[in-house]
C-alpha positions as CSV (number, residue, x, y, z in Angstrom):
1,X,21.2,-16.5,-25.4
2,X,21.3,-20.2,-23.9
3,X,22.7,-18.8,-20.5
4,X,20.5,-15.8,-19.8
5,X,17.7,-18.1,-20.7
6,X,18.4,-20.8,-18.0
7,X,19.3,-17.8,-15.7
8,X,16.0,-16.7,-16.5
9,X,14.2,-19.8,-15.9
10,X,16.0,-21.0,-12.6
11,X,15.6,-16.9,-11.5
12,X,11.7,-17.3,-11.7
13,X,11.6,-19.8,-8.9
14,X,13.5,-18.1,-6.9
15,X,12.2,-14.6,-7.1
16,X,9.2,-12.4,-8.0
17,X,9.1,-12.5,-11.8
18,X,12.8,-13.2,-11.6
19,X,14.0,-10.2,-11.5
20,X,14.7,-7.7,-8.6
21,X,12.4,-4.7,-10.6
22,X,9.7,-5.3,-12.8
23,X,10.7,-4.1,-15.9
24,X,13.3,-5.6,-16.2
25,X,11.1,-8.8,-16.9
26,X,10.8,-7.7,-20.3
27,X,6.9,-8.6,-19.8
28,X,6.1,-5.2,-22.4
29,X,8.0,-6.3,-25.1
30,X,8.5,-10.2,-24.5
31,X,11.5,-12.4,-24.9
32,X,14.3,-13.3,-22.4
33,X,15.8,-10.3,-20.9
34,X,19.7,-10.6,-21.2
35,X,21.7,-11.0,-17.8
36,X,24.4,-9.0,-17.7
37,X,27.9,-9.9,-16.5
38,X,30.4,-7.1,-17.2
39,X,29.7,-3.8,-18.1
40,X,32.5,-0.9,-19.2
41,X,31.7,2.2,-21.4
42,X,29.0,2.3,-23.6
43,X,28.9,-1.4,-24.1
44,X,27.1,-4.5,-22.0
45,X,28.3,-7.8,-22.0
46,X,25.6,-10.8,-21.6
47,X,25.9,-13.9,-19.7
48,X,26.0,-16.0,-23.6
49,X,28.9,-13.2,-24.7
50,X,27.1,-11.0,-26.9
51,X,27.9,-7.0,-26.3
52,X,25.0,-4.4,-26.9
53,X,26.0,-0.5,-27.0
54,X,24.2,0.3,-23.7
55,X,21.6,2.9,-23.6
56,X,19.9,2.2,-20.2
57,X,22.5,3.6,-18.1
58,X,21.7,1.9,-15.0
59,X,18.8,3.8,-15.4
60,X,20.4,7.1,-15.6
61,X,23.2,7.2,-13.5
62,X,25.8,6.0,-16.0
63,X,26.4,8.9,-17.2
64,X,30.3,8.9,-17.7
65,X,29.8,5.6,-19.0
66,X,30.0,2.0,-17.3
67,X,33.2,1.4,-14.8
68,X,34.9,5.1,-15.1
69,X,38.6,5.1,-14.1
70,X,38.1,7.9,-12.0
71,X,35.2,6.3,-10.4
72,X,36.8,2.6,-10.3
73,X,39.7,4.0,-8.5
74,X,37.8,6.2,-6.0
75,X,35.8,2.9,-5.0
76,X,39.0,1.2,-5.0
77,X,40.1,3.4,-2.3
78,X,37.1,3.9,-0.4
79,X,36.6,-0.3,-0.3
80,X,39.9,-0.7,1.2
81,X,39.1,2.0,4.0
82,X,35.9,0.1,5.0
83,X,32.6,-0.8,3.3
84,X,30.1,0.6,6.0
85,X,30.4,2.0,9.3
86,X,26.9,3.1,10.7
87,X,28.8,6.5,11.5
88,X,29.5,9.6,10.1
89,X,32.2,9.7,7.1
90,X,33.9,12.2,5.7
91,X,32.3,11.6,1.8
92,X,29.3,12.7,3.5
93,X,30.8,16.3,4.0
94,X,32.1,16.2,0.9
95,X,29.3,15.2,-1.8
96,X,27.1,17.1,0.4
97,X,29.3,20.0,-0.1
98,X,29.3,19.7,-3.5
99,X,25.7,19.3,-4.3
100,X,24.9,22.6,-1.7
101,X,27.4,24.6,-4.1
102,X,26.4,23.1,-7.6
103,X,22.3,23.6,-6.7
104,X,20.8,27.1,-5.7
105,X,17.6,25.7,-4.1
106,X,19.9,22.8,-1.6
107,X,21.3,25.0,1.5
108,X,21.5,21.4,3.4
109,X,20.9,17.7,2.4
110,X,20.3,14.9,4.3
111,X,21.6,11.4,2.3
112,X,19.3,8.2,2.2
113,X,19.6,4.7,0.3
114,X,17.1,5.0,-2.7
115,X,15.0,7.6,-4.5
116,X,11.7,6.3,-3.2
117,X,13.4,7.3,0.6
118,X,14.5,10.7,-0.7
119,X,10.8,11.4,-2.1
120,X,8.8,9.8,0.9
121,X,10.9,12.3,3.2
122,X,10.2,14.8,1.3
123,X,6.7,14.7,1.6
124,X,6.5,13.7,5.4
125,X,9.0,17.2,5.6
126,X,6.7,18.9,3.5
127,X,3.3,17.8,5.4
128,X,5.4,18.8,8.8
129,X,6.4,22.3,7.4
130,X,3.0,23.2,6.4
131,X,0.6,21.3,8.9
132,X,-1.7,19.9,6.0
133,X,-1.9,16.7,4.3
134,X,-2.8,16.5,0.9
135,X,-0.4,16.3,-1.8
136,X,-0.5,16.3,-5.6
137,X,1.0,14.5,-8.0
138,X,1.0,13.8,-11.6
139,X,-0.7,11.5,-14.3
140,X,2.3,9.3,-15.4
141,X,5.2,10.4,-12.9
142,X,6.5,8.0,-11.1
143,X,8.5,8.9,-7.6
144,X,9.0,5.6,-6.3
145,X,7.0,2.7,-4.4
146,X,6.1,4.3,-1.5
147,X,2.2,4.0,-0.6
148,X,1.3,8.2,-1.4
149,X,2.8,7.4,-4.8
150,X,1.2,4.5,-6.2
151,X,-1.8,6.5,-7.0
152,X,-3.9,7.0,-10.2
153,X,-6.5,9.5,-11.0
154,X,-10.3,8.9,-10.5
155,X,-13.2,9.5,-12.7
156,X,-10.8,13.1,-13.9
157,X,-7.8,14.4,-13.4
158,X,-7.0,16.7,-10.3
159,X,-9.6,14.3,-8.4
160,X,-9.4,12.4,-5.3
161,X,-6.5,9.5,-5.7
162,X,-7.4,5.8,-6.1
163,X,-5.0,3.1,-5.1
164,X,-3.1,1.9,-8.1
165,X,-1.6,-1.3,-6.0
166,X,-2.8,-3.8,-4.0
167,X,-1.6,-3.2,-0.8
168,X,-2.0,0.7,-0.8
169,X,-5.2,1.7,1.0
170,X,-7.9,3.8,0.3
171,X,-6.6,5.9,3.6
172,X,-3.2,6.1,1.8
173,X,-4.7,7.1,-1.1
174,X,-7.3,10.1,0.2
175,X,-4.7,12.8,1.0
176,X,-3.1,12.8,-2.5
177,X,-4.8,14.3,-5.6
178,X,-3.4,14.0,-9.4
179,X,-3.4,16.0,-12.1
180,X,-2.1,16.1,-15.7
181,X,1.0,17.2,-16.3
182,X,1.6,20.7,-18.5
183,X,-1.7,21.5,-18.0
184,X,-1.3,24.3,-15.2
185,X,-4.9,24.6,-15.7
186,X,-5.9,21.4,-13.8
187,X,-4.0,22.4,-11.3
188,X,-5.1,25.7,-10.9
189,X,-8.7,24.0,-10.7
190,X,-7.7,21.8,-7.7
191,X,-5.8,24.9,-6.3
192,X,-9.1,26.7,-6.0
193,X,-11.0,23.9,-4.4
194,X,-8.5,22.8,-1.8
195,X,-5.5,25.0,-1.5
196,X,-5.4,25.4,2.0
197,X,-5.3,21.7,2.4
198,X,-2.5,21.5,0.0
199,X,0.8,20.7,1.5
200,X,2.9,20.3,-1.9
201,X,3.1,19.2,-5.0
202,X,5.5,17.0,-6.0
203,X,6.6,17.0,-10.1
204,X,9.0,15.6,-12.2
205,X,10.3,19.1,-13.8
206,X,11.1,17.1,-16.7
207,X,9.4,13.8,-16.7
208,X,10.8,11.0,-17.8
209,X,8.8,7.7,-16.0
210,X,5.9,8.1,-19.0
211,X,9.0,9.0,-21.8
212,X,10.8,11.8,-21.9
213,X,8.2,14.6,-22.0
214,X,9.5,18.0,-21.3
215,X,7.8,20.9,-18.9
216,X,5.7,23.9,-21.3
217,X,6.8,27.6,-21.2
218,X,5.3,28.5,-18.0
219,X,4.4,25.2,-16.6
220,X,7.1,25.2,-13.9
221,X,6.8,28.8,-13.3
222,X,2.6,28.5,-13.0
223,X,3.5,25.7,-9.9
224,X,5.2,28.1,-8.3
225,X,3.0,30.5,-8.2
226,X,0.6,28.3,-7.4
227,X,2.3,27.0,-4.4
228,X,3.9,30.8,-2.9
229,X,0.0,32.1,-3.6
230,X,-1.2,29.4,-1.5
231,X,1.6,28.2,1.5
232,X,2.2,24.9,-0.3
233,X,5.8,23.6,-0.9
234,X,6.8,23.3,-4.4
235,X,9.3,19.5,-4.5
236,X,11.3,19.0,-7.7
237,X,11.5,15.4,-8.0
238,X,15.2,15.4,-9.7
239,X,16.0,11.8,-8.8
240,X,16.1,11.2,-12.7
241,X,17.3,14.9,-13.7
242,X,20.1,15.9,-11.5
243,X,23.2,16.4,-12.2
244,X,21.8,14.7,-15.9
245,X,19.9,17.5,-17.6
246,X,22.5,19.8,-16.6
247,X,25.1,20.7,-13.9
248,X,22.1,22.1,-11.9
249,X,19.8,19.8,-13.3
250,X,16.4,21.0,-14.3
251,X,16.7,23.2,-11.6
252,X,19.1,25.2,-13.0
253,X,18.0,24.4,-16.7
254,X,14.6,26.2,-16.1
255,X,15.6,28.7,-14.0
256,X,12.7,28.1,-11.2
257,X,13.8,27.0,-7.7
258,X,11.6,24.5,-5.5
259,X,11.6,24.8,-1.8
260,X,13.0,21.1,-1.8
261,X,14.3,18.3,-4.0
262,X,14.9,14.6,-3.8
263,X,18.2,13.5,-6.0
264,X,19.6,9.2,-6.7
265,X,21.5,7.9,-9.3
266,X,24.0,10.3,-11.1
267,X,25.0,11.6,-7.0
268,X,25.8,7.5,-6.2
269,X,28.0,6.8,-9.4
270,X,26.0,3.5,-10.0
271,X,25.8,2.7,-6.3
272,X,22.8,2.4,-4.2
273,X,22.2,5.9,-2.7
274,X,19.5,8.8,-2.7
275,X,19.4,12.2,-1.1
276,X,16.2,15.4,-0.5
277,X,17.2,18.8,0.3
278,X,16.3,22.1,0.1
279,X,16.2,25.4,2.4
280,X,17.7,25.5,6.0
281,X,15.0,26.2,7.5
282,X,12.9,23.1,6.4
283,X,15.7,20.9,6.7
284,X,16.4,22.0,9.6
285,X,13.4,20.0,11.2
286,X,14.2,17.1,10.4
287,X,16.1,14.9,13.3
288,X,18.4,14.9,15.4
289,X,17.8,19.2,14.5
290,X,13.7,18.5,14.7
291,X,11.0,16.6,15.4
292,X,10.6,15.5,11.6
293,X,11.8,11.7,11.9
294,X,13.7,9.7,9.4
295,X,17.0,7.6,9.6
296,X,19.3,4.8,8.0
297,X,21.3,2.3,9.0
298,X,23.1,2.7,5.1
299,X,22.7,6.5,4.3
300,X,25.9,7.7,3.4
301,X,27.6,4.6,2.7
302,X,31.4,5.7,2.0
303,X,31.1,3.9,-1.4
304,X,28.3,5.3,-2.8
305,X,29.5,8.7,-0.8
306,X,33.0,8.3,-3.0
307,X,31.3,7.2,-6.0
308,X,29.3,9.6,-6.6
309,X,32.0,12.5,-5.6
310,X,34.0,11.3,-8.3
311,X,31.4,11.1,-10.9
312,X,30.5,14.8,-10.2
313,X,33.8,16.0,-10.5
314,X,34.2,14.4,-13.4
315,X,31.0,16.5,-14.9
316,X,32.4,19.7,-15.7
317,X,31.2,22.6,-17.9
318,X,33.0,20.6,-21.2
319,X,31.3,17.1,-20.2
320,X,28.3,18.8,-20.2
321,X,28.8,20.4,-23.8
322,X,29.8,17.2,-25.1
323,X,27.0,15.5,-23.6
324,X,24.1,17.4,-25.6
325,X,26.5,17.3,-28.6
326,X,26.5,13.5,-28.4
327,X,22.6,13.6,-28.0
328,X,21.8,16.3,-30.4
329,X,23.5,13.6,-32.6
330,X,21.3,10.5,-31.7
331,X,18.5,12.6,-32.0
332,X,19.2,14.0,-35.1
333,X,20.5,10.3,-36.9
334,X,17.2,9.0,-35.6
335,X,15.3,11.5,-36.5
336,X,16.8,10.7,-40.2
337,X,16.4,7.0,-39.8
338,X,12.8,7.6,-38.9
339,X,11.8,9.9,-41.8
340,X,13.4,7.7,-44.3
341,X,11.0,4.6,-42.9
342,X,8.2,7.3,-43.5
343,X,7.5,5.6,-39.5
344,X,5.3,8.1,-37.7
345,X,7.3,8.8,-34.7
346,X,8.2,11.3,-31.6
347,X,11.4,12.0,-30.6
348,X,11.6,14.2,-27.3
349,X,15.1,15.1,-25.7
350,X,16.3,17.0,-22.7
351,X,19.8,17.3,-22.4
352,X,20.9,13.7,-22.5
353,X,17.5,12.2,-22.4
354,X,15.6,11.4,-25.2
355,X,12.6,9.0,-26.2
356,X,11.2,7.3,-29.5
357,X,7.8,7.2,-29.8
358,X,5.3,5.7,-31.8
359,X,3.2,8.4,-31.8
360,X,2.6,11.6,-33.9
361,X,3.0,15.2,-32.6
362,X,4.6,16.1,-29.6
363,X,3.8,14.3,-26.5
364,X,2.7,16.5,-23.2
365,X,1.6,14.2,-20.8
366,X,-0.3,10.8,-20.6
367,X,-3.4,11.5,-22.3
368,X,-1.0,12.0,-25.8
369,X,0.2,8.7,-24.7
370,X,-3.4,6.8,-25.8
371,X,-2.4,6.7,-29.3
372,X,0.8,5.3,-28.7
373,X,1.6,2.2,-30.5
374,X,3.3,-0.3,-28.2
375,X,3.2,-3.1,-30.8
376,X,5.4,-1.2,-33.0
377,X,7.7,-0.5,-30.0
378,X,8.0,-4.5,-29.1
379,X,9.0,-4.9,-32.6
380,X,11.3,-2.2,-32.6
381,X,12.8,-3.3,-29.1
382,X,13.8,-6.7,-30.3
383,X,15.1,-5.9,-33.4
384,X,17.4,-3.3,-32.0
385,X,18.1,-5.9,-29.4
386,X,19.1,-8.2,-32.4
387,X,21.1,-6.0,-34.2
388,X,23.2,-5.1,-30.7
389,X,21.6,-2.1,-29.3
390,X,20.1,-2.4,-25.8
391,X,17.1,-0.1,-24.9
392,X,15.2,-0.1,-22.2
393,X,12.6,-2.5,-22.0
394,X,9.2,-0.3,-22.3
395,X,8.1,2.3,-24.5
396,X,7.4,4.3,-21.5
397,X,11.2,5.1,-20.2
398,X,13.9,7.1,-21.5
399,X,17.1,6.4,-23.2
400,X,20.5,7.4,-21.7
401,X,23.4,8.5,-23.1
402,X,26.6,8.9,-21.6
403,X,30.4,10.5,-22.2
404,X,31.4,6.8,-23.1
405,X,29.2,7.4,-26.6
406,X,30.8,8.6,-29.2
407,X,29.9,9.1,-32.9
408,X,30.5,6.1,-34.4
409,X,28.6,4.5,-31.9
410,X,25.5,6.9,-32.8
411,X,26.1,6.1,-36.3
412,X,26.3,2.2,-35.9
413,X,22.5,2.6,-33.7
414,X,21.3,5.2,-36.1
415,X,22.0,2.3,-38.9
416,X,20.6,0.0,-36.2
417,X,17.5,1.9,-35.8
418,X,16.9,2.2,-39.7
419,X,17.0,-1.3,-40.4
420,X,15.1,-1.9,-37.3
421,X,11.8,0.6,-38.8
422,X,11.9,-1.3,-42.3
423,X,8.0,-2.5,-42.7
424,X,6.6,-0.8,-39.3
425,X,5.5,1.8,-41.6
């Protein structure tokens, strides 16, 4: 790994870390994080040569596998047409028809450059709507960089917000209020104190920025309640879940419909892209229609627009069968590999999802996370890394699989993953 090394190395004077996103800087598990220079199917290529079944994703929104024909050649087209125009496209009508049709809660969408975008508009639409500030938020969810979200809790959950950055102020950090997640409880608590304050609450349906840790019978449902008993606007955050947990995403897996949601990755195809929707009448005050401001120069950018067409055309009712078949494999071969190593583990999957922890019993929100043994997980990491099987970087993120696994991949990482637990024990 000569070259990612001196990549690495010349990177670090030139940017923060050296790397464009922290994790990436493989700080939680050490080492020299490999720089990738191709990337098709299921497998990465690093700058030295070496090839590692893939199963970051991009993050998530690889999920028809790294440079897709049908994805390749709608880019290919799109490129030649013109790479931005800073007016409206046709893609635009067209993704943003097919997102109204595949999501019962989205009757319009408005298309920005990043999930962080999608969930900071969201919330300013939300705050608008209702006419209060506060906002809560979850222990351990993580809805991108923007001030209101780089909060942790005080001296309890469903408290008054602390600033978890430098940078974020304490008045940035008074109008939102955390609680833990599955535990409608705490919620309910804060609820009864401020509800008529409460603008929204913003959740993960299925988080996946602490592991993947799915929502509790009745968790979902208890929100929104919550929310409808109160006036409060109920936001899915499915930047991570939609179109990925299912053709409706969580949305539609769990049968309970927010009043908005904020969608990235699988809608972009890999590209840079993000978008927040929800009922016409809330959309519908947002500008030029209202007085609810937000714009950008990039937003529907006819790449990412053609991109991520393509990509959800390509997820049909059988891609979607073959997906959880694929990951009802990986987690059962690991499941296997695990109780042969007599390793105390979690494994937690949603669709195709999943995460390893080093943890016993089932993991419901951040507080199960205390127990977690991270030590384990940097062995783990770079022994897997070793043996040709790229992870991502932190015990606290999910693992992705796409229609580009098959099942002799799963069985060369369930091998992987067996040799990998021998003396964490």
């Amino acid at each position: 790994m000569e070259r990612s090394r001196s990549l690495f190395e010349k990177a670090r004077t030139l940017m923060p870390g050296g790397v464009s996103s922290p994790v990436r800087a493989f700080r939680a598990v050490g080492g020299t994080p490999r720089f990738i220079t191709s990337a098709r199917g299921c497998w990465l290529e690093d700058a030295d040569g070496r090839r590692y079944v893939d199963y970051i994703g991009s993050w998530g929104p690889m999920i028809l596998g790294h440079a897709h024909p049908d994805v390749v050649a709608a880019l290919e087209e799109a490129v030649g047409r013109g790479t931005s125009f800073g007016a409206p496209c046709p893609g635009e009508v067209a993704l943003a028809e097919e997102i109204v049709a595949r999501v019962p809660s989205v009757e319009m969408v408005r298309f920005v450059n990043s999930g962080t975008e999608a969930t900071m508009s969201a919330v300013r639409l939300a705050r608008a709507a209702t006419g209060r500030a506060v906002v809560v938020k979850f222990a351990g969810a993580y809805h991108g960089h923007g001030d209101a979200f780089l909060i942790q809790a005080g001296s309890g959950a469903a408290t008054f917000g602390l600033p978890d950055s430098p940078g974020v102020t304490p008045g940035a950090a008074r109008d939102t209020r955390v609680a833990r997640y599955n535990d409608l409880e705490d919620v309910e608590r804060l609820f009864g104190a401020e509800g008529e304050a409460i603008a929204a609450v913003i959740v993960e349906p299925v988080a996946g920025n602490m592991g993947v840790v799915p929502p509790e019978r009745g968790f979902l449902e208890g929100l929104r309640s919550l929310c409808d008993r109160y006036g409060a606007l109920l936001i899915f955050d499915e930047v991570m879940t939609g179109f990925r947990v299912g053709p409706a995403g969580a949305e539609g897996r769990y049968g309970v419909r927010p009043d908005l949601g904020t969608f990235g990755k699988v809608i972009g195809g890999g590209l840079p892209v993000g978008a927040y929707g929800g009922r016409a009448d809330l959309m519908s005050m947002v500008a030029p229609e209202g007085p609810v401001y937000q714009a950008g120069t990039l937003s529907g950018n006819p790449l990412a627009m053609a991109a991520g067409l393509a990509t959800l055309k390509a997820l049909t009712a059988d891609a979607y069968e073959r997906l959880e078949q694929l990951s009802a494999h990986l987690q059962a071969r690991l499941e296997r590999a695990c109780e042969e190593a007599s390793v105390p583990v979690t494994i937690q999957r949603v669709g195709s999802m999943l995460t390893l922890f080093f943890v016993p019993g089932p993991v419901r929100n951040m507080d199960d996370l205390s127990a977690a043994d991270h030590g384990r997980f940097r062995v783990f990491f770079n022994r897997m890394l070793e043996a040709g099987v790229h992870l991502p970087p932190s015990g606290y993120e999910a693992w992705f699989v796409s229609l580009a696994h098959d099942t002799a991949v799963i069985e060369r990482t369930g091998e992987a993953v067996r040799r990998a637990l021998r003396g964490l024990a």
